[in-house]
N, C-alpha and C positions, 0 to 999 in steps of 0.2 A: 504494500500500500504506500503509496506516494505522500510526504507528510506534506502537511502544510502549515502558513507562518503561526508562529509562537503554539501548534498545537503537541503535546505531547508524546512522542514515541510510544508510549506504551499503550496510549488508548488509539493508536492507530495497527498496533500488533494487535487489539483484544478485538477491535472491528474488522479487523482484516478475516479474523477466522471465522466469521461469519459468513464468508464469503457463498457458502450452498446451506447455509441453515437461516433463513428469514425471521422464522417462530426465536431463535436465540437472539437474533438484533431485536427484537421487539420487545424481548422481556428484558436486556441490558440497557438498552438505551435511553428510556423513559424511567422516571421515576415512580413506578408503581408503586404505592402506599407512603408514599413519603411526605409525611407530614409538611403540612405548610406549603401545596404542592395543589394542582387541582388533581389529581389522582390518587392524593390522599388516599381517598376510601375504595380505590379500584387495587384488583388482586394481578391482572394482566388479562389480555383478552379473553373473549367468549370462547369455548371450547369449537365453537364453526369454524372462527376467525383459524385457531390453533390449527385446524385439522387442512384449512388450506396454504396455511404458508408453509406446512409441514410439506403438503405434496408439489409447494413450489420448488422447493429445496431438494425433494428429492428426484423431481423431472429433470432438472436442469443435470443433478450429479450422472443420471441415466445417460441423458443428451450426450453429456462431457466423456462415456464410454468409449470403446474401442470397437463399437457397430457401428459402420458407415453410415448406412441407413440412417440411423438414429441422430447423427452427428450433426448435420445441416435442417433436422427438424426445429421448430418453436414448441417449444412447451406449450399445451390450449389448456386453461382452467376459466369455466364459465358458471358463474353463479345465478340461478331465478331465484329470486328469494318476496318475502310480506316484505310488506315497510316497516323503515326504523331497525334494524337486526346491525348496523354499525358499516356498511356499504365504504360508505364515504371517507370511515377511520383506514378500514383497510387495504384501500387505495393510497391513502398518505402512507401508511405503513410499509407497503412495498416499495412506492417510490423513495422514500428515506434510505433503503436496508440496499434498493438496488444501485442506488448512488455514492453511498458509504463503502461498498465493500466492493466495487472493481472501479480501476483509476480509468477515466474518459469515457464512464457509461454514458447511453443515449437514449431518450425515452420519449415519449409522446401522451397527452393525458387528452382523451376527449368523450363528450357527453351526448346526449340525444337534443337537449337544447343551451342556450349560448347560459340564460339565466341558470340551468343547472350546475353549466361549468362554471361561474362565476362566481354563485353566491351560493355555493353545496360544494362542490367538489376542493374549489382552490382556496375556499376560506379554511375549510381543514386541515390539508396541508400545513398553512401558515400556522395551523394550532400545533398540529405534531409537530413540525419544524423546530416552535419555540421551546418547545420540549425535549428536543434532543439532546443530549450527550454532547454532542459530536454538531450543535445547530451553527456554529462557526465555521467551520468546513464550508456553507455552502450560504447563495445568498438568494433570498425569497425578492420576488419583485412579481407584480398583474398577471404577469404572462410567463413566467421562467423559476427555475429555481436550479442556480448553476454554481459551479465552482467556485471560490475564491483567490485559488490558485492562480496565478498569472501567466498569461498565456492559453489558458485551459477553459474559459471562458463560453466561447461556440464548441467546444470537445466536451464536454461534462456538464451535463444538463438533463434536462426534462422541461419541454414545452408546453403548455396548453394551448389545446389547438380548437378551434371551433369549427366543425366538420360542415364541408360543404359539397353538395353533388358535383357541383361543377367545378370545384377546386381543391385539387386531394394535395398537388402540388409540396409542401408542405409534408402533409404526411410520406407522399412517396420519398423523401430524402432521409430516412430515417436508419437509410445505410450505416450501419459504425463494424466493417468487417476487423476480424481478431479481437473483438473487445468482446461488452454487453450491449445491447437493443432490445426495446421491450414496448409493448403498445398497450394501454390500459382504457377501457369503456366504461365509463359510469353511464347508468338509466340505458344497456343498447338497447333494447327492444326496437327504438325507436331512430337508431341510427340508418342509413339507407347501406344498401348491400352495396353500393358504388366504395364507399369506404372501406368497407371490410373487405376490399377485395385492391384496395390497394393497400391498407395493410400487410394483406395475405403479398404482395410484390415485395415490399419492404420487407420483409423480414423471410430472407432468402441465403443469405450470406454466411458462406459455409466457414468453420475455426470459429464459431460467432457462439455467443450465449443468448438465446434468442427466446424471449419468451412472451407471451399474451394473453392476457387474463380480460373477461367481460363480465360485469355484474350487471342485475337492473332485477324491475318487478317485468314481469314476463307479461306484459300488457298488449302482445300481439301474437297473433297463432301461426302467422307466414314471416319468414324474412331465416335472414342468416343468425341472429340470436337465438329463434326457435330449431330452427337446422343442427344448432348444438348439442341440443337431449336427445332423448331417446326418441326412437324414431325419426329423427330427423340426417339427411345424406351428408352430413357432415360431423353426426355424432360420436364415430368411431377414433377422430382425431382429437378431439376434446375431452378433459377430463371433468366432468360436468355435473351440478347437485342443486336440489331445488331444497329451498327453506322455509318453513313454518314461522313465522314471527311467535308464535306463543313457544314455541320451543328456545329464547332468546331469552337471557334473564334482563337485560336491557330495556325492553321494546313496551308500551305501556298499555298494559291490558285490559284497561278500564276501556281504552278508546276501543279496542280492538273489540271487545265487548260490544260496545254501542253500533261499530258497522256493520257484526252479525247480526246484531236485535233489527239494524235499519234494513240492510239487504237479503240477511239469509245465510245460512251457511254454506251454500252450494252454488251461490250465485258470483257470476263471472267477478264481480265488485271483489271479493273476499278470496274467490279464487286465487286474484292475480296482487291483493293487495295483505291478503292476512297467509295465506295458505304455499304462496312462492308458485304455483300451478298457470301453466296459459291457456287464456278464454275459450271458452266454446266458437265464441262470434270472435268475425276478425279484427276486430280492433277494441282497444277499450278508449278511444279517442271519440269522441261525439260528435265533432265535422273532421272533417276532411282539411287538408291543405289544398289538396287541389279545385274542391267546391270553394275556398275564398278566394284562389287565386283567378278563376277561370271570375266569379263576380269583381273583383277587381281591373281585371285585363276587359272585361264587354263594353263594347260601347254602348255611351247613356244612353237609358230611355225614360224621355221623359214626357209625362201624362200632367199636364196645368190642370185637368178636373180632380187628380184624388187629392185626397184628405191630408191634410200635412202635420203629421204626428211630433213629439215631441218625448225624449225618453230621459232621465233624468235620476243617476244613478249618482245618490249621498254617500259621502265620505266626511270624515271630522279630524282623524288622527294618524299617524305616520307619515310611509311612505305612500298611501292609499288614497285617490283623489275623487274627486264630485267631475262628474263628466257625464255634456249636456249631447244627447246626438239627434238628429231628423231625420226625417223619412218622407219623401213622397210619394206611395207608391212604389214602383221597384227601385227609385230613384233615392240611396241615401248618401250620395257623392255633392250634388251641388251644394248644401249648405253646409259648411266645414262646423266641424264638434270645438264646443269649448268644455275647456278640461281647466281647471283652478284646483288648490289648497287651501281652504278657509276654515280656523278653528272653531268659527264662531258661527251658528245655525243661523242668527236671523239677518247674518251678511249671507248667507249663503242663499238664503231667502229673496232677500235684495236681488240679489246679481242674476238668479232664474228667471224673475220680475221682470229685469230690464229686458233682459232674451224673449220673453214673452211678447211682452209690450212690440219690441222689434220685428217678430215675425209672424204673429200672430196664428201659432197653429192652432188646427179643429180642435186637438187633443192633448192635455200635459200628463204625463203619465210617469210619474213619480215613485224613488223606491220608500215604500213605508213602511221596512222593516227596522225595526231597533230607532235610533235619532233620528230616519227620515222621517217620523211620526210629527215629529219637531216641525218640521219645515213645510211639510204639505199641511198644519195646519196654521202654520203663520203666512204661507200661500190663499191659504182658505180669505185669512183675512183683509189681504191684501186684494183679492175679488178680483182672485184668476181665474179667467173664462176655461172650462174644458177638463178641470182640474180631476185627478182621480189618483188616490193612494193604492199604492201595491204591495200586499204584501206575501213576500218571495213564497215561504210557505204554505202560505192558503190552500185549499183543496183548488187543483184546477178544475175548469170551467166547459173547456169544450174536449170533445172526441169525434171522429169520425168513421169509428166501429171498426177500421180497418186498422191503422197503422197504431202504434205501441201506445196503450195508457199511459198516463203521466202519474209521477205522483203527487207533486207538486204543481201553484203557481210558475217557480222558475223552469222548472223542467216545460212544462205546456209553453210558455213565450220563447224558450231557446230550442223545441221542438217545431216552431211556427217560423222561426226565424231562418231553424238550417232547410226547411223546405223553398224559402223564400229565395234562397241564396242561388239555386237553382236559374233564376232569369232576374233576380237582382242585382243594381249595381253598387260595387263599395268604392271609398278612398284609396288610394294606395299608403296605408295609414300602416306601420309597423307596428304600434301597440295595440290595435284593435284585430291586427293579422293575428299577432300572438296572441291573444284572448281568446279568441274564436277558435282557435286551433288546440291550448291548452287544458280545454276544461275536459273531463273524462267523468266514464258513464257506469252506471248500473243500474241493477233493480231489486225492487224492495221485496219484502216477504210476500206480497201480492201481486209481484211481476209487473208491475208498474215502473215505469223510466224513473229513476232518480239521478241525477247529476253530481256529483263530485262537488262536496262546500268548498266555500274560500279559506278555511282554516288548512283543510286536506292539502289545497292545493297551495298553501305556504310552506306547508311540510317538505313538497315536493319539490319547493327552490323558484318557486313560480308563484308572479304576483297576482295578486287580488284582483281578477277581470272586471276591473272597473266599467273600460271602453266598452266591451262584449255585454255585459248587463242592462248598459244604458241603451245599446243597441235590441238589445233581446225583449227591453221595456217599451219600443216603438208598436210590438204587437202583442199588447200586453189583453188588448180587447177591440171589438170592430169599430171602426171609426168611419162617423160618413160628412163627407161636407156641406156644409151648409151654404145655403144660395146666398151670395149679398144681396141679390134685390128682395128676396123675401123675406129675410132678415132685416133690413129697410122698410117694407111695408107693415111689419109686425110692429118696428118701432115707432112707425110713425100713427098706428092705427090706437098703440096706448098713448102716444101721446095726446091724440084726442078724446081716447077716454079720460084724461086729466083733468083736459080743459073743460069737460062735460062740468067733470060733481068741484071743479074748481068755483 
């Protein structure tokens, strides 16, 4: 092991022997129970975590063998697991173990979406990092976590890379023959097979320590993440295990509790979120990427008789905003969405008001769950024409015998809404693309549609669909427009009843 400035010989001999045992860097280099410590009260990892860094260590010593064959393979360890089971720890934990213990390793870290690698994956990292042993060795920054060494810079690293169809670019370079190289997937389910298949390029380089591991909840039944288990044409090369969260002493059971009682034990929800198993149906994603993109790319159509709605999703606190969006008909592109931060309900009140005032739509249609109760009734007061509270949870409303019950208010508007998407047109708006694309699905103990809360999907590293909400509140109920000249005649017909009993 190559030392580096002012670090000690001796902890560079004790990291070195690490070098095919992963499970042993993990239990030396953290301060497990040491007081005054956040790992105080922790023993070392979950017995999962154990049994896979064990078979990291011991693929790689196999690889490192005197079979050819064997010699220029990657190590494959792919995990389906529930949520919460420690995913994210031990993805830091490998990359620590495989940076510390061969000099000019090269890695690559990437997610199913950018928020996951951003604010899950490499906020972790930065946590294990700061806890290492050995965390001077190497230096954490947005996008990297590389050597300190001089010179060794671009040689000894690990990237975060945010995966794209059209630009693997990046990942294809992930060459480091005679060394280590190694590609790590947090959430793949949802990675596209385009990457896993420059992966599979990259990591070809024979004398090479070469290995690839993919975690996620197993929230699609097609692709190259499901091709990994059993049954699947690519499961023979992977060393591969699905995990129960209740079998995690970690993962909090209360919650997991609450999503069996909401969806069922057997239903695809619990499947892919408590049970580590993948869905019956193929996706557990509720639209499409391609249904927004193809409403995004149509040319406008726009209809001057429909009803011009108005959708109006409350927020008060964080990172979580109040965003106002429209709709004409198939038309929700021309009138651009306003989105503010306001802590204060009856500013927020205000500023809808002014919007109102400005465009005067047939319908305001407000969320009136939790604090928007606040606002749609200081709206009230304010004697906004149109006005109607929603709230998410209510029993929905319509059905049309054919297509999936709802269980919910929100589930029925973002079930009206992904139909609508069909021959509607959107913005080319990135935060309302990823809302609409983020939210995921199940069903309840009465096989009625339920969607995926906003808590669930904080868990997931994925913000609060603000945009998507306020969009999903446009067809919250039918709206028809009103004539102005009859609306004219009605008011000028009381104002003579005025002047009558005046």
């Amino acid at each position: 092991m190559t030392t580096t400035p002012d670090a000690p010989a001796e902890l560079h001999r004790d990291i070195g022997a690490f070098g095919l045992d992963p499970l042993g860097y993990v239990r030396f280099a953290f301060p497990w129970g040491v007081p005054g410590t956040s790992l105080a009260a922790e023993t070392g990892p979950e017995p999962w975590q154990c049994e896979l860094l064990q078979a990291l260590g011991e693929g790689l010593a196999r690889a490192g063998g005197t079979d050819a064959a064997l010699e220029a393979a990657a190590v494959r360890l792919a995990v389906a697991s529930g949520h919460g089971i420690g995913k994210s720890a031990l993805v830091s934990w490998i990359i620590l173990w495989a940076l510390s213990t061969m000099h000019d390793t090269r890695g690559v870290v990437s997610a199913n979406t950018e928020a996951q690698l951003r604010t899950k994956t490499w906020p972790e990292l930065a946590k294990w990092h700061g806890l290492a042993i050995n965390r001077d060795w190497f230096a954490y920054s947005a996008t990297a976590l590389q050597s300190v060494l001089p010179g060794h810079e671009r040689t000894w690293r690990v990237d975060c890379i945010t995966w794209s169809e059209n630009n693997t670019e990046a990942i294809a370079g992930l060459h480091n023959k005679g060394r280590r190289a190694f590609a790590l997937l947090d959430e793949a389910s949802a990675i596209p097979d385009a990457v896993w298949e420059t992966i599979e390029g990259a990591l070809t380089d024979a004398g090479t320590e070469l290995f690839w591991c993919a975690f996620g909840n197993p929230t699609r039944n097609t692709g190259r993440f499901r091709e990994c288990f059993a049954g699947g044409r690519f499961a023979h090369r992977w060393r591969h295990r699905q995990i129960d969260s209740r079998s995690v002493g970690m993962t909090g059971k209360a919650q997991i509790a609450e999503w069996v009682k909401d969806y069922g034990e057997d239903s695809d929800f619990v499947r892919v979120r408590v049970r580590g198993e993948f869905p019956r149906a193929g996706s557990m994603q509720f639209i499409d990427g391609e249904r927004v993109d193809g409403a995004i790319a149509r040319e406008l159509v726009e209809d001057p008789t429909a009803p011009l709605v108005m959708g109006v999703d409350i927020a008060r606190h964080g990172a979580d905003q109040t965003v106002v969006r429209f709709r004409r008909g198939l038309d929700a592109r021309s009138i651009p969405p306003v989105k503010f931060r306001i802590p204060d309900l009856m500013l927020i009140a205000s500023r809808v008001m002014e919007l109102v005032n400005g465009h005067r739509p047939d319908a305001v249609f407000i969320d009136g769950t939790g604090i928007g109760w606040g606002v749609r009734d200081r709206l009230a007061q304010l004697g906004c024409p149109g006005l109607v509270g929603v709230d998410f949870g209510a029993k929905a409303d319509r059905t049309d015998g054919i297509t999936a019950r709802y269980a919910n208010k929100r589930a029925e508007m973002w079930g009206l809404m992904k139909d609508w998407l069909a021959a509607g047109c959107l913005p080319d708006d990135r935060d309302l693309a990823a809302d609409l694309t983020g939210v995921e699905y199940g069903y309840d103990a009465s096989d009625a549609l339920l969607l995926e809360r906003k808590d669930d999907m904080r868990k997931r590293g994925l913000a609060s669909p603000d945009d998507g909400d306020a969009m999903a509140l446009t067809f919250a109920h039918p709206v028809y427009r009103q004539d102005p000249a009859e609306e004219r005649r009605i008011e000028e017909k009381i104002q003579r009843m005025k002047r009558r009993f005046l």
